[in-house]
Each structure stands twice: as structure tokens, then as C-alpha cells.
N, C-alpha and C positions, 0 to 999 in steps of 0.2 A: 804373607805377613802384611799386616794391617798399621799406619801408627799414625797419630794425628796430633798438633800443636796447636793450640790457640795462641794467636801472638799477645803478648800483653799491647791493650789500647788499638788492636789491630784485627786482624782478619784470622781466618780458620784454613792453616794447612794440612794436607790431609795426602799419605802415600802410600804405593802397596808395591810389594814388591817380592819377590822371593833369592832365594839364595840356591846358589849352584858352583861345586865344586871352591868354597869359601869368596867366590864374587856377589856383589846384587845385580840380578837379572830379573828380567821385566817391568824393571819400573818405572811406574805412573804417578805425575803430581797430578793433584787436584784442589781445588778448594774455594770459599767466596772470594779471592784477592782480585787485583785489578793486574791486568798484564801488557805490554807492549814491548814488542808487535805481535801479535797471536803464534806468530813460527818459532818465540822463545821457549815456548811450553817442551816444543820437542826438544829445544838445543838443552834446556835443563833436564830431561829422562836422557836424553845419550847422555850427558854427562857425568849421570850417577851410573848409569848402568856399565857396569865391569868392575867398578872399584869395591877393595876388600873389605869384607864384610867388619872388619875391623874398623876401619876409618872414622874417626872421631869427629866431630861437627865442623872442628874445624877447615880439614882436608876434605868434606865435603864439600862445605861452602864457596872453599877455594876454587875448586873444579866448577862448581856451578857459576861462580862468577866469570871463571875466564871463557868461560863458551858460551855466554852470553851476548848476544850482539851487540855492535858501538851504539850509545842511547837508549840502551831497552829501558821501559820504568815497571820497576816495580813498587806495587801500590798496595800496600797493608801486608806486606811481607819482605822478606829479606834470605838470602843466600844461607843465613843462618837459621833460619827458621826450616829451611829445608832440613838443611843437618840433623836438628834438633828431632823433627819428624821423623827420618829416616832411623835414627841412634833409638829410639821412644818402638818403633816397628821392629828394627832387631832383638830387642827385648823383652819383645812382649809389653809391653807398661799399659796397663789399664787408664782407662778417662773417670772425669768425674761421676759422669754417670753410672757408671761398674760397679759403684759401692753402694750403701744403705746408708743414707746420715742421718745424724740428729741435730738437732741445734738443742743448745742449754742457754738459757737464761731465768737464773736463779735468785736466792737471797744474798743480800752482802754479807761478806765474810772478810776477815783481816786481810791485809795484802798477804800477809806471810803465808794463810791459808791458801789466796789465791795460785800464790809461788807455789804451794805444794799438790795444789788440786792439779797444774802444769805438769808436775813428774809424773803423777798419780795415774793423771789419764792417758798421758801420752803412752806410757810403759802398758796398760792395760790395752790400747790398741795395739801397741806392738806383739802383744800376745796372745791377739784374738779374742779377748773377753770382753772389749766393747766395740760399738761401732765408730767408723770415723766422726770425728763432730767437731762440731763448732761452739764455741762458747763464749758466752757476754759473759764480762766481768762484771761486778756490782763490790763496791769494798766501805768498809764500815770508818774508816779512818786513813787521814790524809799520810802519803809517804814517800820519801824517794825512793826508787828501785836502782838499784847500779848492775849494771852487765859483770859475766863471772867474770870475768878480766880485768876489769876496771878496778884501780889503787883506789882505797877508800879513803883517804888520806886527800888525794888528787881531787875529787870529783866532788865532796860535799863539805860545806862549812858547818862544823857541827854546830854552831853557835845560829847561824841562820836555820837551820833544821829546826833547833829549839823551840827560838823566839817564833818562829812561824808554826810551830806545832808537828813538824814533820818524824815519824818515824824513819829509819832507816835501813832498807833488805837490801839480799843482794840475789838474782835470780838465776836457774841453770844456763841461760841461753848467754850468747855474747853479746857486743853491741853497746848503746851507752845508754845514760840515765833516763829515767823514765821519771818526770815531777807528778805524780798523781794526787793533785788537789780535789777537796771533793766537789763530783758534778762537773769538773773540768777539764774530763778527757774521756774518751771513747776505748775500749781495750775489750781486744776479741786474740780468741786462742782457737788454731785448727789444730787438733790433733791426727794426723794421718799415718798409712802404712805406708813405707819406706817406695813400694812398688807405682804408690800415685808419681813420684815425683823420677823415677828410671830413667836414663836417659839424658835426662837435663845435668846442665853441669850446675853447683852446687849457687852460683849466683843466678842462674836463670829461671830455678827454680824459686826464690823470692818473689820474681815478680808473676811468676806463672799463677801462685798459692794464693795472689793476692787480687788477682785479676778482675774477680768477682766484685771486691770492693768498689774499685771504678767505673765499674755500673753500674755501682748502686748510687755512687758518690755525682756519676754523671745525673743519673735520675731525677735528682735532687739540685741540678744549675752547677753544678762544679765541673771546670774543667781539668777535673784530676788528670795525672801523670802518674808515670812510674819514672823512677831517676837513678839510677844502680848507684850503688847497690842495693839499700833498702830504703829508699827515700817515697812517699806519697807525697804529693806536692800539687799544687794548682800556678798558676799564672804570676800568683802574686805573693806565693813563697812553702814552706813547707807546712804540711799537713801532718804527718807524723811518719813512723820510721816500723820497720819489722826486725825482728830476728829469727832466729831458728837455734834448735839444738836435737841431734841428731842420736837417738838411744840406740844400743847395741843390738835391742832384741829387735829390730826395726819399726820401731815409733818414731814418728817424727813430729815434735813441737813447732808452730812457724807460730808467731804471736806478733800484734801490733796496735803501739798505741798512737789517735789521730787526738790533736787537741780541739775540745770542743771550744774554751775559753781560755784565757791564761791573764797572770799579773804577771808582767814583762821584769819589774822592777822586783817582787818577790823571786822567779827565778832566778835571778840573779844574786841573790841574797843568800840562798837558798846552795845552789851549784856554785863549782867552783870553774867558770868557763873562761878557760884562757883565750887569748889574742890568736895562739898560733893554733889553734882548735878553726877559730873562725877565719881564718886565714886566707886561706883556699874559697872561702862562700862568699868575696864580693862584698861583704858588706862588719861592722866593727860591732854590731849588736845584735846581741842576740834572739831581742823579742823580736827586732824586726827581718829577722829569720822565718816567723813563723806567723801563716794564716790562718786564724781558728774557725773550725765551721760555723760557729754562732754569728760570727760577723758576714759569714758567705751565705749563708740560710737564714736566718732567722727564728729559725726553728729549735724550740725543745731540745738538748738530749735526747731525750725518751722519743722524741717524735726519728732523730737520726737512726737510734738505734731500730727501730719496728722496720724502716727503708731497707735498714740491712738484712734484719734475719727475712723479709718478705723478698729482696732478691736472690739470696743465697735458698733459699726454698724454692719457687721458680727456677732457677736456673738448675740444681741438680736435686729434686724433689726431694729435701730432707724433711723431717717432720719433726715434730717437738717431744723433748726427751727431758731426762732430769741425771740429777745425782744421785748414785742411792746410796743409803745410809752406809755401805761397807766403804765405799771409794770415799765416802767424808771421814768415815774412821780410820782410815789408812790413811789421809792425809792431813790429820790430825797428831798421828802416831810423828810425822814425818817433819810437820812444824817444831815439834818436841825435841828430837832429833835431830835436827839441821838446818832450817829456816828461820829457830829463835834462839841459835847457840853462838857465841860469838868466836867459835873458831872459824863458822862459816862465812859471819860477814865480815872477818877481817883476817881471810884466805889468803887476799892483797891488800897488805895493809895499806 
């Protein structure tokens, strides 16, 4: 058995191992990381090797830590990463490269469309009728998005919405408000099958889906991060944030928006952001929460986004794909249906 982790912002662990009488036996790490003292290599294979095939990331990692020597460094990996690896090789779990992708970047369409193009495709991965992909948003009109959780009540001042122009949806995934002004945020959607993500536990999976991004983000002079749970972030504050939502027939939605630009004082106007929201973040305002790429780059929009769909293509060769007209009409059917009904966006009042 074969299974392999790329750390988020880190190194490629990589392990093989087989299974004997429900133990792992013969197992070998491998991979780019940095290691100290060279003899730690063995003390982590004895210490996966015997335990049950059952064993969760976490009882891995525990084991590899403690038979680790006093001082060892390890560098662009972590105890957990092993886990992660070995849980991903029990399973079977395919890499990115296993699949066929497409990237979509298309015409603008309403938010509400965009909300429903997210069901639309994710479920039609889940069921083998499309391939995994990726997708730029493009939206035709300014709005706030609110996670399916989020009290509508709570989270937006209908009266700032107004005067500022803002529409109001509410999306399948969880997570919080998304201010989509036009031209001043970045928004991409991976639709994947259930099996890319095996293995991982359901937060580590975030930053694994997203990985790609800091690549591209790195590319471009930014020293992105990943900050768990769904945080993209740089040095001098947040970048923007992901979600996920996870279909039955196994499609899996991970979507995230980074802000390109923002008016600090309109969000505010706009969102209803309490004290005890920002509590926890260090600091009592909210714009200065957030570093928009325009001010770290200088660059275009349109120039960030080409960065991205040109690393995301390099890195797992996807090629350029479209909508077609059935998957527009079925998510058309579904705007009708439940993205422009107000049972839906006030689910949570």
C-alpha cells in the first residue's frame, strides 16, 4: 500500500506499507522533508510498524513522537503528517494527479446562479458525470453571501445592504458571510470526489484543497499561510477564508473567497460584526482584519486570477473546460427553486 500527504506550506510525505494479520508491517517513510539525526528515520518505521491497521492519525502520531529521539528536528513535517499519510495508504485515497480536471472560467452570472452552479456541479461529480474542476467565479451584481448556519437576522443590516446596493443569498456550505462587491474579491470553487480527500480528517482536508492556492499566492510575493481552520492569511492579516459542504452521493464542494480590495467602512455598514466575533482576533476592527491582494500585488484582478488557473494547471495538468448548457439549465431550474425563495434565505432567521 502506497499513500502520500503533501503538508500544507510544507514538504511531501510519502509511505508504503502493507498489512498482515490486521497490523502495518514493512513500513517505510519517505519523502523531500528535512530530518535530524538521520537514525530518526528508522525510530519512526519501528514505530508505525505493529500498530493496528485501525489506528487513527492520531495514535499514530503519538507513537511516532515518543520514539523519537530527545532533539530530533523535524523540518517541513510533522508526527501528524505521518498519520495523515499512512490513514490516506490504508484507504486507498488517490492524489491529485489521478484525476482528469478542468478549470471553468466563464461569463458572469447572478450570485444566486453562482450558489446554484455549486450544487449543480459538485452533485454531477459526485456522480461521475463531470470531471473534477475548478471554477472562477465571475458575478453580475454586488451581494452578501451568509453561510447555511448563519441567522440572517444576526449577520446583515438590511438597511446597509440597501443603501449600498447589496443583494442578499444564503449558500449550501457553512462558515460566515462572504461581502461580494463588484471586482473586489477573488472566488473559486473545487468540485471533487469524496475519495480525493480519504483519509484526512475533515479540518485537514481545508487546507490540503487549498494548497495549490499558496503557490500560486507565493508566486505572486505573498507570504500566504494556512491558519485552521479555514483561514488564508499573510503576515499582515487575513486573505480570505474557505468552506466545504459535503453531498451524500460523494461530491465534495471546498469553495473560497480571498479579497482582492475592500471598503473597510462599507463592510461594516453592510455586516452586522459584533465585538465578541472579533474577540478572539487581537485586534477591535474589522477592516483591519483583512489584507487585500491589490495592496500586496498591485496587480489586476484578472492578472491574480490567470496566476491561479496557470498554477493549478502546472501543478495537476487540468485543461480548460466550460459549462454546458444542461448544467446551466438545471441550475437555473434550482435558482427558481431554492436560491431565490425566501424560505431559503431565511431558513435561519
Amino acid at each position: 500500500m502506497h499513500g502520500e500527504y503533501k503538508v500544507p506550506g510544507g514538504k511531501l510525505v510519502v509511505v508504503d506499507l502493507e498489512e498482515r494479520d490486521g497490523r502495518i508491517a514493512d513500513f517505510h517513510l519517505a519523502g523531500d522533508f528535512f530530518l535530524e539525526p538521520d537514525s530518526a528515520l528508522d525510530d519512526i518505521d519501528a514505530a508505525v510498524n505493529g500498530l493496528p491497521v485501525e489506528a487513527d492519525v492520531t495514535t499514530i502520531a503519538g507513537a511516532v513522537r515518543s520514539a523519537l529521539p530527545e532533539g530530533a528536528q523535524l523540518l517541513g513535517f510533522t508526527p501528524e503528517a505521518v498519520g495523515t499519510a499512512v490513514r490516506r495508504a490504508l484507504v486507498t485515497a488517490p492524489g491529485w494527479r489521478d484525476f482528469d480536471w478542468e478549470i471553468v472560467h466563464e461569463k458572469p452570472v447572478s450570485p444566486r446562479m453562482n450558489l446554484a452552479l455549486d450544487e449543480v456541479l459538485t452533485g454531477r461529480v459526485g456522480d461521475g458525470r463531470r470531471r473534477p474542476t475548478l471554477r472562477l467565479w465571475e458575478w453580475d451584481e454586488s451581494a452578501v453571501v451568509i453561510g447555511s448556519f448563519q441567522s440572517l437576522r444576526n449577520e446583515v443590516d438590511p438597511e446597509g445592504a440597501e443603501r449600498h446596493g447589496f443583494d442578499v443569498v444564503r449558500r449550501i456550505s457553512g462558515g460566515g458571510a462572504m461581502l461580494m462587491a463588484a471586482n473586489s474579491i477573488v472566488t473559486y470553487s473545487l468540485y471533487v470526489p469524496a475519495s480525493l480527500v480519504a483519509g484526512l480528517t475533515f479540518a485537514d482536508s481545508y487546507a490540503f484543497l487549498d494548497d495549490w492556492v499558496l503557490q500560486a499566492l507565493r508566486s505572486l510575493g505573498i507570504e500566504a499561510t494556512y491558519q485552521p481552520l479555514n483561514d488564508i492569511a499573510s503576515p499582515q492579516g487575513k486573505i480570505g477564508g474557505a468552506a466545504q459542504k459535503r453531498l451524500a452521493n460523494g461530491g465534495v464542494l471546498h469553495h473560497a473567497t480571498l479579497s482582492y480590495d475592500m471598503d473597510g467602512r462599507m463592510m461594516t455598514e453592510v455586516l452586522r460584526i459584533g465585538r465578541e466575533k472579533l474577540s478572539d482576533k487581537g485586534t477591535t476592527s474589522a477592516a483591519k482584519r483583512v489584507d487585500p491582494l491589490r495592496r500586496q500585488t498591485g496587480l489586476p484582478r484578472e492578472a491574480i486570477i490567470e496566476r491561479f488557473k496557470e498554477t493549478f494547471a502546472k501543478l495537476y495538468g487540468a485543461v480548460p473546460g466550460n459549462i454546458t448548457e444542461e448544467e446551466y439549465a438545471e441550475a437555473e431550474a434550482l435558482v427558481e427553486s431554492k436560491f431565490a425563495t425566501d424560505a431559503w434565505l431565511r431558513r435561519v432567521p
